[in-house]
C-alpha positions in Angstrom: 20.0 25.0 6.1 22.7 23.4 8.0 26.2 22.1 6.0 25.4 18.7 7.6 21.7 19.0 6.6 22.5 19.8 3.1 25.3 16.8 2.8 22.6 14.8 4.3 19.9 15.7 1.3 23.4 14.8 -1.2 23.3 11.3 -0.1 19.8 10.5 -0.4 20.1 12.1 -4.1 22.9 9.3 -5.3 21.5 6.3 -6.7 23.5 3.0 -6.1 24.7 0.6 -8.5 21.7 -1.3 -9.0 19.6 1.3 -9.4 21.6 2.3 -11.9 21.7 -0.8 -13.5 18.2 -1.1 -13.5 16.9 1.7 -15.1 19.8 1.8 -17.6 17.9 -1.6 -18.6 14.6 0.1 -18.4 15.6 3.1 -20.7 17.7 0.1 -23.0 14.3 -1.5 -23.0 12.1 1.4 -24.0 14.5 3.1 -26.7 13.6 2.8 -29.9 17.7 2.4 -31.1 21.5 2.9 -29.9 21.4 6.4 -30.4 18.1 7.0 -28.2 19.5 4.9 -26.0 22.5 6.6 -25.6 21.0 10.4 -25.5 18.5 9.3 -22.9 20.7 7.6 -20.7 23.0 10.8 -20.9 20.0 13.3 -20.2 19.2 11.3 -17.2 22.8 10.9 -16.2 22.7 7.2 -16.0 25.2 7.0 -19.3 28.0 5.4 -17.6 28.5 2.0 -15.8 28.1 2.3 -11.9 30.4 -0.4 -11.0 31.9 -2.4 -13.7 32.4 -6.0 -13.3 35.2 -7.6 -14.3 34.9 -10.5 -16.5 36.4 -13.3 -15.6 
């Protein structure tokens, strides 16, 4: 496999923000408390925020 063809495969494994966001809410939804929350997020690799938004 080409270096291009591998950096192409990369990209198409990243998830953008809102899919992030989304199934940080679907996990949050489906968690039976913080701390499931929290280690299920982190075995998924969702834990932190994607793109933080800045409150005004």
């Amino acid at each position: 496999m080409s270096e291009s063809e591998q950096t192409d495969l990369g990209a198409e494994d990243e998830l953008d923000a809102g899919q992030v966001r989304k199934a940080q809410r679907v996990v949050a939804a489906q968690s039976l408390d913080t701390d499931d929350c929290r280690m299920l997020l982190s075995m998924l690799g969702i834990a932190e925020n994607p793109d933080p938004v800045e409150l005004r």
